[in-house]
MIVODO-145424 format. One line per field, with one value per residue (C-alpha): x, y, z. Coordinates in steps of 0.001 Angstrom, whole numbers. Example, Ala and Ser with C-alpha at 12.3 -4.5 7.8 and 13.67 -1.06 7.14 Angstrom:
! residues 2
u	[12300, 13670]
v	[-4500, -1060]
w	[7800, 7140]
***
This chain:
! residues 730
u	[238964, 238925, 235740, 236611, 234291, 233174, 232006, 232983, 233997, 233571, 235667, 236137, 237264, 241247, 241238, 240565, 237240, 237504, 234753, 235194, 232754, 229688, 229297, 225652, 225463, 223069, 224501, 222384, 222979, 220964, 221217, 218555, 220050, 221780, 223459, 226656, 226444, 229303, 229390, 226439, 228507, 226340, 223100, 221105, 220229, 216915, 217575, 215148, 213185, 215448, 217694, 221642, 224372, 225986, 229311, 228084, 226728, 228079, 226276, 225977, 223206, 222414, 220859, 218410, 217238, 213852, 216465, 217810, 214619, 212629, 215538, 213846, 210090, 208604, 205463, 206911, 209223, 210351, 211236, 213035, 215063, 216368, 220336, 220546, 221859, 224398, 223134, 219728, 219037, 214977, 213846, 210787, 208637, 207665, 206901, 203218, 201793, 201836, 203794, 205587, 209276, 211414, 213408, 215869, 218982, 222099, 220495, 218441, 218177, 215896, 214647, 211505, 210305, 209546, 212589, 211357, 212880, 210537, 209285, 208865, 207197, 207431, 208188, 205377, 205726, 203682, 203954, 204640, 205696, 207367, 204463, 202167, 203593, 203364, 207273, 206533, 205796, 208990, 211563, 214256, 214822, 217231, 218454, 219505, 221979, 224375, 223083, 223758, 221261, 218865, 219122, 217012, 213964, 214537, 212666, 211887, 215273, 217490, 216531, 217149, 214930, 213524, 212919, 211175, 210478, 207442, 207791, 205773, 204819, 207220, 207167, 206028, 203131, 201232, 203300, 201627, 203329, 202576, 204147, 204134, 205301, 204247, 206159, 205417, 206500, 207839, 209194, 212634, 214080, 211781, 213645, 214599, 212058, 211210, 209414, 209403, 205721, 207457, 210248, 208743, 205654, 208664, 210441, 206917, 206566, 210151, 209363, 206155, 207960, 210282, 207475, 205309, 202570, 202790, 198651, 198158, 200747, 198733, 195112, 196723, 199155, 197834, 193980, 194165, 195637, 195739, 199445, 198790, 197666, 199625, 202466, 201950, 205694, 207233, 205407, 205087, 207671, 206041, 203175, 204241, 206175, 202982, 200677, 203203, 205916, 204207, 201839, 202442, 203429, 201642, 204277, 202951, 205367, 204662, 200920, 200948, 203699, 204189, 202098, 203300, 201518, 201338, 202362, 201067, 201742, 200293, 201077, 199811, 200837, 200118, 202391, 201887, 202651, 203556, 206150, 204406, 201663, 202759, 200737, 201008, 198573, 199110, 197377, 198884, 197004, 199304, 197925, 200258, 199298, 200246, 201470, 199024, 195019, 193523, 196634, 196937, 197120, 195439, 196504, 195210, 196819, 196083, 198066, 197647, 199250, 200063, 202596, 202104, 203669, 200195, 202586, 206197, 207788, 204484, 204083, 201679, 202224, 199135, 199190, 196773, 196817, 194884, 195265, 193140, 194721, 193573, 195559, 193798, 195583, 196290, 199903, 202049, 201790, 203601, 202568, 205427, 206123, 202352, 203170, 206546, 204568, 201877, 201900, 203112, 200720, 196892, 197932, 194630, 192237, 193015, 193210, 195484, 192766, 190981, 194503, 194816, 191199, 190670, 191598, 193486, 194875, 192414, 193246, 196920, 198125, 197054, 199930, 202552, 202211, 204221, 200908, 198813, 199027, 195737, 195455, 197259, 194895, 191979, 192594, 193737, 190206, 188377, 190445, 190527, 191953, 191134, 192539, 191745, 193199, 192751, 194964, 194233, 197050, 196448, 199284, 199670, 202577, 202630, 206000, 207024, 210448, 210706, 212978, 216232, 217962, 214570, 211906, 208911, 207273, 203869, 202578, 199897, 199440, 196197, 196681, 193663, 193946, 191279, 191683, 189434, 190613, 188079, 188927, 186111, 186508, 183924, 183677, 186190, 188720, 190695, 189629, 186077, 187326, 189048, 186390, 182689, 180744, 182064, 183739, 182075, 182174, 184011, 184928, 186482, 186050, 188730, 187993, 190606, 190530, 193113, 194022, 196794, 197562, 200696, 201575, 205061, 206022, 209849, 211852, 214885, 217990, 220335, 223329, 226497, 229623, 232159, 233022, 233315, 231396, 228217, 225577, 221827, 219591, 216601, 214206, 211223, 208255, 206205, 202687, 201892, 198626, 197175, 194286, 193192, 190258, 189665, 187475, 187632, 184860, 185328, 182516, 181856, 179087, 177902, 174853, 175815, 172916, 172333, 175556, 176271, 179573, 180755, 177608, 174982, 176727, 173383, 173406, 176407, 177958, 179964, 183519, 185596, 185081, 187476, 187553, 190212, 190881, 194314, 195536, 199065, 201130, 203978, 205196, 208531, 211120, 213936, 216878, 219861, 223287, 225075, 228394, 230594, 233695, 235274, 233849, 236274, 235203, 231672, 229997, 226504, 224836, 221538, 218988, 215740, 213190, 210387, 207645, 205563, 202223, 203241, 205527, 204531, 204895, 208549, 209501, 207528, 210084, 213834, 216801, 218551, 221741, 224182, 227228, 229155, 232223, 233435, 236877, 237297, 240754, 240608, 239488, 242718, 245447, 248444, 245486, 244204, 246505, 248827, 249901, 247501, 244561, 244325, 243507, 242084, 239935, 237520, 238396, 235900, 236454, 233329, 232759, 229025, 228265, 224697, 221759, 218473, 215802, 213142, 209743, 208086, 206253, 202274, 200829, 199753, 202114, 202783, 199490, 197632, 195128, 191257, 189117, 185564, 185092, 182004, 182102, 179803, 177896, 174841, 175480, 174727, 176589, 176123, 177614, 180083, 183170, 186389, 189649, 193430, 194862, 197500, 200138, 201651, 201696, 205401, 205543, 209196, 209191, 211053, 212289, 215667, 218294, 220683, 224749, 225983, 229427, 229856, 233159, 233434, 235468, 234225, 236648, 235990, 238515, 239441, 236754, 234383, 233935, 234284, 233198, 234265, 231972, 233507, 231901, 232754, 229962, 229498, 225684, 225634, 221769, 221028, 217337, 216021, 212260, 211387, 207799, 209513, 207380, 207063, 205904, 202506, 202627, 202040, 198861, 200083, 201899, 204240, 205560, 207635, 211035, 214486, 216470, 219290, 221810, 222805, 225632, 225773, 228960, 230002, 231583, 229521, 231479, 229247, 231513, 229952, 231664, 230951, 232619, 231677, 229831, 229189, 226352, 224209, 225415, 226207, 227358, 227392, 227983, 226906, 227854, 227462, 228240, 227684, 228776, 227064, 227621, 225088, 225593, 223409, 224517, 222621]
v	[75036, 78523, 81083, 84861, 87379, 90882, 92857, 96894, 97830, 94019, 94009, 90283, 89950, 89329, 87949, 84385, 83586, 80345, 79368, 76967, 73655, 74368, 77529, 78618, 80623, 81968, 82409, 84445, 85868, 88613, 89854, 92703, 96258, 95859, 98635, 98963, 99505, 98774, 101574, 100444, 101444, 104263, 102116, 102809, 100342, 100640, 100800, 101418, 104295, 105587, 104709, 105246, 104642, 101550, 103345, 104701, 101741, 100614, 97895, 93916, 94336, 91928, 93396, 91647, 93666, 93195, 91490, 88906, 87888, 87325, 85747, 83078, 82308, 81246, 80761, 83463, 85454, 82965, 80439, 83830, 84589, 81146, 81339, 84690, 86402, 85177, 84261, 83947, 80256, 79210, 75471, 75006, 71943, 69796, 69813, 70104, 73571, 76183, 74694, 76356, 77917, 78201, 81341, 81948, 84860, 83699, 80944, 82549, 84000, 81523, 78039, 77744, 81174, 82655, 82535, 84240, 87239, 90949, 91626, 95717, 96398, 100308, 101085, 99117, 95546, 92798, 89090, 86100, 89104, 87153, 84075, 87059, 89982, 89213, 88937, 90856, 93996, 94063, 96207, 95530, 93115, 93807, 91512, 93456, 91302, 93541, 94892, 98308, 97644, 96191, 97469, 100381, 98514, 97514, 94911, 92919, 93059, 89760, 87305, 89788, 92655, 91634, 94842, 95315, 97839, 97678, 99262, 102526, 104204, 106038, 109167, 108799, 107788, 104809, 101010, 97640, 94826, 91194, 88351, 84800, 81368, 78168, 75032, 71118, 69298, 65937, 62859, 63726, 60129, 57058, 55730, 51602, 49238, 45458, 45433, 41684, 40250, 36503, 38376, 40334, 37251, 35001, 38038, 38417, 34743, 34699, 37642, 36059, 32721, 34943, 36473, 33497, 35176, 32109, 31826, 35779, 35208, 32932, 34383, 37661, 35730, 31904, 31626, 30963, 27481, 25928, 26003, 22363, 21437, 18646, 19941, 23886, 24071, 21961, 23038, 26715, 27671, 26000, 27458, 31464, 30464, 28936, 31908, 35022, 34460, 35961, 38163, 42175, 44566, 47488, 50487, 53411, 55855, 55713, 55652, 58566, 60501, 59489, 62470, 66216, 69204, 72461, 75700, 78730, 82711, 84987, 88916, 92038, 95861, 99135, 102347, 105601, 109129, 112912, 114951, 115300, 112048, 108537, 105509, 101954, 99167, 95258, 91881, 88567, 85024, 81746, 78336, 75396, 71245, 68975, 65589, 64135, 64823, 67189, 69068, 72993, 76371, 79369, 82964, 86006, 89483, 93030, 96096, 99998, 103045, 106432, 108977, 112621, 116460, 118093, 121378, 122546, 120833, 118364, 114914, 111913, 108556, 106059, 102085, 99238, 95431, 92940, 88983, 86053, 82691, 79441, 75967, 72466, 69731, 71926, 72999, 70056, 65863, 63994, 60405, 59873, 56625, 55918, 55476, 53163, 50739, 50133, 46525, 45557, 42795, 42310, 38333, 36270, 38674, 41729, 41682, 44823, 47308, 46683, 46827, 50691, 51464, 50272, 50627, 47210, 48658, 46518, 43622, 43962, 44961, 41984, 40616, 43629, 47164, 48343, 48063, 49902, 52909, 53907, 54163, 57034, 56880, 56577, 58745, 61864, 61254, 60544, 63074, 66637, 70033, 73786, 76614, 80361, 83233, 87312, 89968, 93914, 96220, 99840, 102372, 106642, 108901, 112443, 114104, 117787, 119454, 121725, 124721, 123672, 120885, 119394, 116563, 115622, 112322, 111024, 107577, 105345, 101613, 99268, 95150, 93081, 89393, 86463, 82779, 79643, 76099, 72793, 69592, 66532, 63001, 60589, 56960, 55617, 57495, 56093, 57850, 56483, 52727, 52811, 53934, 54193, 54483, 57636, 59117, 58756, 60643, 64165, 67770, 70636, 73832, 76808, 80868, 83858, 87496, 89950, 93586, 95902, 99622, 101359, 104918, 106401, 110149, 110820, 113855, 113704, 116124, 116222, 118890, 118871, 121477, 122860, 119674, 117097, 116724, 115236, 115073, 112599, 112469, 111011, 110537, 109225, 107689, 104680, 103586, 100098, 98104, 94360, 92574, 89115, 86824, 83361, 80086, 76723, 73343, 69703, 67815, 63956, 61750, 63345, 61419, 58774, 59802, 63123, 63980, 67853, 67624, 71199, 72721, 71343, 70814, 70401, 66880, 66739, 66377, 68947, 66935, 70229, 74164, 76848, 80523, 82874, 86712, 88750, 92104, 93262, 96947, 98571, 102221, 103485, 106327, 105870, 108037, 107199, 109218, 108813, 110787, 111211, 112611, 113012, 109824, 107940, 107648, 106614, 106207, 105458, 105670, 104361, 103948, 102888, 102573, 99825, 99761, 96138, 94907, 91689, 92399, 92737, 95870, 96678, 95139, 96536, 99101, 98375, 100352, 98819, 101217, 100340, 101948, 101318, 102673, 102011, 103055, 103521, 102956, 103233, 106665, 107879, 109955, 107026, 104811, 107128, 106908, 104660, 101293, 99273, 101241, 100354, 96447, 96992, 99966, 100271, 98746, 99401, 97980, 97852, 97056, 97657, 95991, 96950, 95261, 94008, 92098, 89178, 89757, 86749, 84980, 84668, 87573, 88329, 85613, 87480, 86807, 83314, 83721, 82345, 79622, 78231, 74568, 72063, 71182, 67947, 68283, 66461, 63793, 66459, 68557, 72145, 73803, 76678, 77031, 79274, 77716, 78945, 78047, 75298, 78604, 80342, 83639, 85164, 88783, 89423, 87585, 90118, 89852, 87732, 90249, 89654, 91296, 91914, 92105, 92108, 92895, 92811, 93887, 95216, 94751, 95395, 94957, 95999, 98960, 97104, 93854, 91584, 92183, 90493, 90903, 88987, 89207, 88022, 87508, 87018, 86624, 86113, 85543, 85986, 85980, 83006, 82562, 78905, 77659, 75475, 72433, 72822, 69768, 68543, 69874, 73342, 72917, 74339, 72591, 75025, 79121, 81288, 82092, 83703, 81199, 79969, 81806, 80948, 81945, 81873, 82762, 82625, 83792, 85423, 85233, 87258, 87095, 89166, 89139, 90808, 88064, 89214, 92997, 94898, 97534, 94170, 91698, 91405, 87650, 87934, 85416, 86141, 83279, 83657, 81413, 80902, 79057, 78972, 77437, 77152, 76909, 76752, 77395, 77039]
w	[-116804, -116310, -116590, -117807, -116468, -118866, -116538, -115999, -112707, -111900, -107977, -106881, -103141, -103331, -99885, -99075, -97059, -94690, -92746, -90397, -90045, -87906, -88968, -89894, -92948, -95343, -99117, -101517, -105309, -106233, -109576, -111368, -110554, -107170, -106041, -104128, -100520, -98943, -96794, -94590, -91300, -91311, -91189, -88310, -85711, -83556, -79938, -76524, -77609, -80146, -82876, -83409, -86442, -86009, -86163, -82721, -81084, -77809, -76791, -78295, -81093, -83890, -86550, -89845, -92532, -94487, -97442, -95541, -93877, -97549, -98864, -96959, -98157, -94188, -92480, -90134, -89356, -86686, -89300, -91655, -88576, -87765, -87532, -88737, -85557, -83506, -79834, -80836, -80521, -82297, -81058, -82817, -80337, -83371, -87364, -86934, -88152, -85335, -83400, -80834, -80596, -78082, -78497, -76274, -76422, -74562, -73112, -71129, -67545, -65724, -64891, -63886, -65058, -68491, -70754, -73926, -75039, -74534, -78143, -78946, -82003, -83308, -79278, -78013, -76386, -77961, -77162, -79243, -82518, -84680, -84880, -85442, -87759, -91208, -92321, -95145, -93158, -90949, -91771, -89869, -86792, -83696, -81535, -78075, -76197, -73891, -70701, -72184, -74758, -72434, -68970, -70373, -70310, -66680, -64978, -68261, -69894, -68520, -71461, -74246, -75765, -79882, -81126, -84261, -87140, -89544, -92861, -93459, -96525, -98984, -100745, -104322, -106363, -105694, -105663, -106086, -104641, -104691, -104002, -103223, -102670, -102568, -101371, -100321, -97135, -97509, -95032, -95547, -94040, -92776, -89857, -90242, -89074, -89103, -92743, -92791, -91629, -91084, -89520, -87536, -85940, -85263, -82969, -81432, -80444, -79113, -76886, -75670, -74885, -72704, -70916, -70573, -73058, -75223, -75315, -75673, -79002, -80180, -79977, -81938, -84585, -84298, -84641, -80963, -81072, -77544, -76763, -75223, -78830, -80534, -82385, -81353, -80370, -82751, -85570, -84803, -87235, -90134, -89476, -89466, -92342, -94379, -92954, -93259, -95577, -98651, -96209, -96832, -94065, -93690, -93664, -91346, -91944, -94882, -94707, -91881, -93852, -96971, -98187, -98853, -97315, -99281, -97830, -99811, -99066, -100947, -99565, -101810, -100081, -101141, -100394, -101098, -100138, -100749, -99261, -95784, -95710, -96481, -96030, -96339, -96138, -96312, -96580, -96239, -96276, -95413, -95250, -94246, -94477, -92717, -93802, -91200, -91256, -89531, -88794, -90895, -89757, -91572, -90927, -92446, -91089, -92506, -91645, -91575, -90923, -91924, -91211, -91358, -91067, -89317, -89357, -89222, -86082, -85525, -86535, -86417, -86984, -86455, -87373, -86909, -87487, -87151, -87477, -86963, -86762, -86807, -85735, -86293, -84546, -81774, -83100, -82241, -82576, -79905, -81325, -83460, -80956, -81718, -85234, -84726, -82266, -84571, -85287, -89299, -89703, -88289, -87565, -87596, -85975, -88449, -91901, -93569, -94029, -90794, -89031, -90653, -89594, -86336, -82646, -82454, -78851, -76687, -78714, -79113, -75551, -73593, -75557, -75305, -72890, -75566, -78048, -75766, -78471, -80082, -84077, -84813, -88368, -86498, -83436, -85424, -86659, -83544, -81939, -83175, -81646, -83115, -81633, -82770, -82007, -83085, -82397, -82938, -81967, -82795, -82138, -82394, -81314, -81751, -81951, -81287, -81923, -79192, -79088, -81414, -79795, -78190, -79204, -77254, -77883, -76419, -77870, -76858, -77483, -77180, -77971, -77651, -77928, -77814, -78088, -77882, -77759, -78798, -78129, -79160, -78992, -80650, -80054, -82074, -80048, -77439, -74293, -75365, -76074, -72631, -70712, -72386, -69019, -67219, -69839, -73057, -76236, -74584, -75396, -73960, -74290, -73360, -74193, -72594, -73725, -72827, -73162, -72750, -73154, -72756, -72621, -73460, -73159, -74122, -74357, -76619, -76231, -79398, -79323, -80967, -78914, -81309, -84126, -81845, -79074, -79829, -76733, -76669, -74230, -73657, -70617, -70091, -68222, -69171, -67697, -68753, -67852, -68667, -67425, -68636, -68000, -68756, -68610, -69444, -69074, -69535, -70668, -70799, -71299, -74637, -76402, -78800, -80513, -82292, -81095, -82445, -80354, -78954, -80996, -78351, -75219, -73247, -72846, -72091, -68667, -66982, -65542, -64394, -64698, -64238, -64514, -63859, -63814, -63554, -63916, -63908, -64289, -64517, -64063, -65263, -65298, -67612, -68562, -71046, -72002, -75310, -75773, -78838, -78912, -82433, -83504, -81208, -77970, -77075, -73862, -72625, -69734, -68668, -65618, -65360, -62320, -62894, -60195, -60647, -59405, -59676, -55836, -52204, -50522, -50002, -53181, -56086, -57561, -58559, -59856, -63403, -64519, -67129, -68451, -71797, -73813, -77363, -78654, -82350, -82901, -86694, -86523, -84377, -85908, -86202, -87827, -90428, -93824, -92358, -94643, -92287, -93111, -96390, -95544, -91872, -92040, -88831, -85353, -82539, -79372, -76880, -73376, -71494, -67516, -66132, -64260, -65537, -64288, -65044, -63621, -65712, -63080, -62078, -60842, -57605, -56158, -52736, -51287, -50739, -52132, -51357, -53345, -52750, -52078, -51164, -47358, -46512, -43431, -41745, -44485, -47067, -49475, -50781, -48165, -49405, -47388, -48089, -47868, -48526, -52240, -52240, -52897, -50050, -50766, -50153, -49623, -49950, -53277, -55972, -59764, -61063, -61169, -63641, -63750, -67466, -68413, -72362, -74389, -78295, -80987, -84504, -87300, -91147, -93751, -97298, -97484, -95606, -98190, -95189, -91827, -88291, -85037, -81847, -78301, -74919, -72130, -68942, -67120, -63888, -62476, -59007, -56596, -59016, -59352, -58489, -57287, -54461, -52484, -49220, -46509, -46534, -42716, -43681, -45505, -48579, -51759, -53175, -52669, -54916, -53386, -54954, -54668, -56317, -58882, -62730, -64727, -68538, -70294, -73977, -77326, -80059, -83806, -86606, -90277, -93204, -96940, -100057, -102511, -105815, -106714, -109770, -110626, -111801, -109929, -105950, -104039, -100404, -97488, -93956, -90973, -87559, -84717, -80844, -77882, -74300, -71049, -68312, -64820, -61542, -58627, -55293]
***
């Protein structure tokens, strides 16, 4: 069979494409009125407070535009970024909606402490990004890996740097946009179980036998015959035979997750704009199902901003978002083992439908420990968890070009962020079943508000000497402030009549209270250094100076330089027009080292800190006393320091239709965080020491191919690949 293609100026890729197994890749056809862009060597890639062409780029950076991210219809952009840039490794905890990720770049630079990446968002840092932008508004996504990328954010750099670009309005008249997807969630694979109710009685009477639970068999499976009646060995067979050989098993995966649940997204954006004003403004609603009951997450997000020429040399850029989100099931289910122990047949003290709808637990475990699992029907029921959370984020710079080769920048960020977590549990649940006295029908209740501002003044230096010396600078300062209250009850003992659950909470009985309050900052000076001579040599240099609350005197400020070099071999003389050029037509080699630093740990953890307790005297209580925390305080404590060596190669071939990234690195972690235990001597539990080293080391492979283009029609394979090794050392 052969296929003949009419197509003018129709350029297939001559050279074979192998991709070896393991790979992850993402294959997409796009046809309407693509347009060639081969040549997207000159894109530019966003970088700590600045951007460069990623012909100039030193440092490891993987890089996702806004096409390759909605190739992928997702909740968010988590789920759009998965396996799309090599070294970036997305766990997600479970299949519930919201659940949590686990995102982690080169494995990470810590143990005990945070792990998660530092998110940036148009220059500002904003937690947990990707589970709250809308991935419709992001423009571009890059993934800083190599100390020279990161060291320039200093004291938060070791476990990679996210940084993110929002789209902004475009010059024009007005565009509509609107789009949206819906899709449905289905058990993929039931995992093989006894389905057989005779089956599956005889196995539970031959594990009683072995366990001597003969009579606690019996009162479950065998109307409670006497095991000293006549005949109740001999005949036992014939009876489970008679009673269960035509008796139906009830299937719980399949009743817990047989169903689908229906994702929708629906996203609508306006843009608009003249020559020196352009605004843009978004809305986006996403709704996800579970396949079990009480388990969905709703978000709704809306987005603002503008961008404007005030006068020759002065600009303004301004943008706002807000998004409310709300998780019910509280974002994960861990009862998956709840489900498979669920007995297949209600014996003689159950029929089917009562064995679905009731707590058989206290019933069924005097036989088995292993059926001392509540309903999983009836507890997601009994059971329920909401958690809500709002975000606003508002963000302005103001830019000046100062003099001819100057640019001043002053920008200034506020993020405020409030939860609340409910938990209720009615009678039928299990915690009320197991103990209806002291605990009772119960709820919790958990609010926390936070807010952080951050202020950024850069000065950029651009200057190009005679044709080939090109000079940037850049430094800068950075102030950047958080505080963060919280409080939390546990309530038991509600009435089991006119019961209004969390609503009326005054009848209820107060079990625990907590209330906590933090603040944390951070003052910077940063510099960086990018050179450029003749488009073949590169170098960067960087240093920053991070000054943290979160360290005892003596400690609080640390040094993080870096220092990288790129040679472009395919732009020397004996390269240029030679025979080889014509199939191999950019080399860059690349090599960075630097120092960065993980300050992710509690705040205030240098001091022991002081609590209030209840001290009985004369046989009475009341009496307020102050006592030490259970944490030491350690004043020499200080942030992970982490030692980057990175080398890679860039290779394209056959004017740039296929593409070869390859990276070699080396981490080596030292002055680990860890929340050690200390004797029960000392009056105190645990302390946070440095302690300990890590080393991560690894090979990075990023392969992207233009197969098949045409002015209509464009086939393009990207695959990327990673491999890590951990190792702790003492």
């Amino acid at each position: 069979m052969s296929i003949k293609i009419k197509q003018k100026n129709f350029k297939p890729l001559i050279a074979p494409l192998l991709l070896a197994s393991g790979f992850m890749f993402g294959q997409k056809t796009v046809s309407d009125t693509v347009k060639d862009k081969t040549k997207d060597i000159e894109e530019v890639v966003v970088i700590g407070y600045g951007k460069v062409k990623k012909s100039d780029l030193t440092g490891s950076v993987s890089s996702v535009s806004a096409k390759d991210l909605a190739a992928t219809p997702a909740m968010n952009a988590l789920q759009a970024l998965q396996g799309r840039a090599a070294g970036l490794n997305i766990v997600t905890a479970g299949g519930a909606p919201g659940a949590t990720a686990n995102v982690t770049v080169r494995g990470g630079a810590s143990i005990t402490q945070g792990t998660e990446p530092l998110y940036i968002v148009d220059g500002f840092q904003l937690d947990n990004a990707l589970n709250i932008i809308n991935p419709n508004d992001i423009e571009s996504i890059d993934v800083l890996k190599g100390a020279s990328a990161i060291a320039i954010y200093g004291a938060r750099g070791s476990n990679g740097i996210i940084v993110i670009k929002t789209k902004t309005g475009k010059k024009g008249r007005v565009t509509i946009n609107y789009n949206s997807f819906m899709s449905f969630d289905m058990l993929s694979k039931k995992l093989d179980m006894v389905s057989n109710s005779e089956q599956y009685v005889k196995y539970q009477y031959e594990m009683a036998q072995l366990q001597g639970k003969t009579t606690q068999w019996s009162n479950v499976f065998d109307n409670s015959l006497g095991v000293d009646s006549p005949g109740f060995y001999t005949g036992v067979y014939n009876r489970i035979n008679n009673r269960y050989a035509s008796a139906s098993a009830l299937d719980w995966q399949e009743k817990m997750l047989g169903g689908t649940g229906l994702t929708q997204n629906h996203n609508v954006s306006v843009s608009a704009g003249t020559d020196k004003t352009q605004t843009f403004i978004s809305y986006n609603y996403n709704k996800q199902d579970g396949l079990l009951q009480n388990f969905s997450e709703t978000r709704n997000s809306l987005r603002a901003n503008i961008n404007s020429e005030l006068a020759k040399g002065i600009r303004l850029d301004f943008s706002s978002m807000f998004t409310s989100n709300s998780t019910n099931g509280g974002g994960a289910y861990s009862g998956m083992k709840k489900i498979l122990l669920q007995p297949i047949t209600g014996g003689t003290l159950f029929t089917q439908d009562q064995l679905f709808e009731t707590q058989t637990f206290p019933d069924f475990s005097a036989l088995d420990s292993s059926f001392d699992t509540e309903n999983p029907y009836v507890e997601t029921r009994a059971s329920t968890q909401n958690r809500r959370a709002r975000t606003f984020l508002a963000n302005v710079g103001l830019e000046f070009d100062l003099l001819k080769d100057f640019t001043f920048r002053t920008a200034g960020s506020y993020n405020w962020t409030n939860s609340k977590s409910m938990a209720f549990s009615d009678k039928n649940s299990r915690a009320y079943l197991t103990d209806p006295i002291n605990t009772g029908i119960n709820g919790s209740i958990g609010n926390s508000e936070a807010y952080r501002y951050q202020v950024t003044n850069t000065l950029t230096y651009n200057k190009t000497l005679g044709e080939k010396h090109k000079i940037t600078g850049l430094i800068g300062n950075e102030i950047l402030y958080q505080e963060s209250e919280s409080n939390s009850m546990r309530l038991i003992k509600f009435p089991s009549i006119l019961n209004y659950g969390l609503d009326d909470i005054s009848n209820a009985t107060v079990a625990d209270k907590d209330a906590d309050r933090s603040s944390y900052s951070l003052i910077s000076y940063f510099a960086r250094v990018n050179y450029n001579y003749d488009n073949r040599y590169l170098l960067t240099g960087t240093i920053r100076r991070d000054g943290s609350s979160k360290f005892g005197p003596g400690n609080k400020y640390g040094v993080f330089p870096s220092v990288a070099a790129a040679w472009r071999v395919s732009e020397e003389g004996f390269w240029k027009g030679s025979k080889i050029d014509k199939y191999i037509n950019d080399v860059k080699f690349r090599f960075e080292y630097g120092i960065v630093g993980n300050n992710s740990l509690p705040n205030n953890v240098f001091r022991t800190n002081v609590v209030g307790t209840d001290y009985p005297m004369n046989n009475t209580v009341g009496n307020l006393a102050l006592v030490t925390s259970s944490v030491l305080g350690n004043r020499w404590v200080q942030w992970e320091e982490m030692r980057s060596t990175n080398i890679g190669v860039d290779l394209a071939f056959f004017n740039n239709r296929i593409k070869l990234t390859s990276e070699w690195y080396n981490n080596n972690v030292s002055k680990m965080l860890l929340e050690t235990i200390l004797p029960a001597s000392t009056g105190y539990k645990t302390t946070f020491k440095n302690i300990g080293s890590m080393k991560n080391t690894g090979m990075e492979f990023t392969l992207n191919s233009i197969n098949l283009k045409s002015e209509n029609f464009r086939w393009s394979t990207d695959a990327n690949i990673g491999f890590n090794k951990s190792k702790y050392c003492h």
